[in-house]
C-alpha positions as CSV (number, residue, x, y, z in Angstrom):
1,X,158.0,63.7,126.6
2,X,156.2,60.4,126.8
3,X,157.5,58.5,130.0
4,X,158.0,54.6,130.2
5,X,154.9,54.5,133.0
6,X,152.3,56.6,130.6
7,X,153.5,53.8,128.0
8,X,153.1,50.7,130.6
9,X,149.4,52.0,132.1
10,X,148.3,52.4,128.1
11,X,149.0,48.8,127.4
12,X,148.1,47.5,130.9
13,X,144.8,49.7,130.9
14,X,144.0,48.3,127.7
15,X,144.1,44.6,128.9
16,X,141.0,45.0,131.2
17,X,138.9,47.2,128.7
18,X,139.3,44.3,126.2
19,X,138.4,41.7,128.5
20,X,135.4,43.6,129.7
21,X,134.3,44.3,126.0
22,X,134.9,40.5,124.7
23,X,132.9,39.3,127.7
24,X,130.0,41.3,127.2
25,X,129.8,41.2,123.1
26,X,130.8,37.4,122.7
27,X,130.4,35.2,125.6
28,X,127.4,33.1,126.8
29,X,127.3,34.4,130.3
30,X,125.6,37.8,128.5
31,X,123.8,35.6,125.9
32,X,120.0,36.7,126.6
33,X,120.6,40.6,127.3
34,X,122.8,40.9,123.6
35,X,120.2,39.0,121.9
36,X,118.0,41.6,123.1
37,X,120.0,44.5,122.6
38,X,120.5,42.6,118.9
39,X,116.4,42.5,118.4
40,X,116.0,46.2,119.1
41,X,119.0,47.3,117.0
42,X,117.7,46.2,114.2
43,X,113.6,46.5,115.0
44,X,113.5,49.9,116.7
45,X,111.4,52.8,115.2
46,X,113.7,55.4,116.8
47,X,116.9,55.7,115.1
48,X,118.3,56.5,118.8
49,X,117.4,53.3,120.0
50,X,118.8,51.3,117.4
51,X,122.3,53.5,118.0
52,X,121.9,53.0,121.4
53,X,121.1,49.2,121.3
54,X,123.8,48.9,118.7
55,X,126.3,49.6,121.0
56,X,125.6,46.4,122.8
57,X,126.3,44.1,119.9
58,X,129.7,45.5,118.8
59,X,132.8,45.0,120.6
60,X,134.4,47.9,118.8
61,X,131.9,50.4,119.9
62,X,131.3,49.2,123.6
63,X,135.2,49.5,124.1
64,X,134.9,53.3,123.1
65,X,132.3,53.4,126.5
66,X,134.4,50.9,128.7
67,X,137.7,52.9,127.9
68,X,135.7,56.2,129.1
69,X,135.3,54.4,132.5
70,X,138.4,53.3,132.8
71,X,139.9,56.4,132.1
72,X,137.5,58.5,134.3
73,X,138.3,55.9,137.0
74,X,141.8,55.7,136.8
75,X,142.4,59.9,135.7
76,X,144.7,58.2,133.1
77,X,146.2,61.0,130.3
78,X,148.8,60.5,128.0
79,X,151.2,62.7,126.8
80,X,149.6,66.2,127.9
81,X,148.9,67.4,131.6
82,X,145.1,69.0,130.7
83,X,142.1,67.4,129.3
84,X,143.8,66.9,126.0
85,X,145.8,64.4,127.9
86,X,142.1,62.6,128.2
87,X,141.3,62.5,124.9
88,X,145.1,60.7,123.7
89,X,144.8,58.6,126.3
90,X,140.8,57.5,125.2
91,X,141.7,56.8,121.4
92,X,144.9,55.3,122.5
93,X,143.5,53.1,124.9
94,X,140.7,52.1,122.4
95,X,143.0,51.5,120.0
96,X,145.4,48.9,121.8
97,X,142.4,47.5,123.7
98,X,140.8,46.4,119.8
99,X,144.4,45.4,118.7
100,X,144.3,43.0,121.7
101,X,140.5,42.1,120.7
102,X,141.6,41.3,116.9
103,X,144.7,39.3,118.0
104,X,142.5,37.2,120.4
105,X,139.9,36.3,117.9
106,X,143.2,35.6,115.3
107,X,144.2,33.3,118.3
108,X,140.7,31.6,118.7
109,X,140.2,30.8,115.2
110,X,143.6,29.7,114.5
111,X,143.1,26.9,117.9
112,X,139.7,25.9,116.3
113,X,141.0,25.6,112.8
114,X,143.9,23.0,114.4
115,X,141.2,21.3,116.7
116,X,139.3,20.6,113.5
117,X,142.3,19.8,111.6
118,X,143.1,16.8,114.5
119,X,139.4,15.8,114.5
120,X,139.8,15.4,110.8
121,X,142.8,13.7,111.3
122,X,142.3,10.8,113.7
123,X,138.8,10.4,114.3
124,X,137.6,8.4,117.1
């Protein structure tokens, strides 16, 4: 039976694996090094360096790697006792940590879309 803590640490562990993820793929502070990582995942030879590069340009996929720190860090399982309880937890986590992505970029456009709306509104 799924307890009311295993439920609170999924969506409380989520929060700082989307945070982490949006910072890295779409902020300026890490500008230069995903511009990088961008160049080589599309001009690498090597198939494994464009997957591996890749992974630094998509907020979907990097949260799949942040979660498995998180989790190893934390020894967070949900549901099960054994390492089954890893793998719920993993997809799980991932899952509520994009959910929380999507609804912040939702958020961010609908803010810009008003901004606009004012600026268009009463210009100065």
């Amino acid at each position: 039976m799924i307890s009311t803590n295993q439920i609170q640490w999924l969506f409380l562990l989520s929060i700082p694996v989307a945070t982490i993820s949006w910072t890295v793929i779409h902020e300026e502070i890490f500008r230069e090094p995903r511009e990088f990582c961008s160049r080589c995942s599309k001009e690498s030879k090597s198939l494994l360096k464009r997957k591996l590069f890749f992974i630094f340009t998509c907020d979907y996929c990097f949260s799949h790697y942040v979660t498995l720190v998180a989790i190893l860090v934390t020894k967070y399982k949900l549901l099960m006792t054994d390492f089954s309880g890893y793998i719920i937890a993993f997809f799980s986590v991932v899952w509520i940590a994009n959910l929380y992505i999507s609804l912040y970029t939702l958020l961010r456009s609908f803010i810009k879309k008003i901004q606009l709306l004012n600026e268009k509104e009463d210009p100065k």
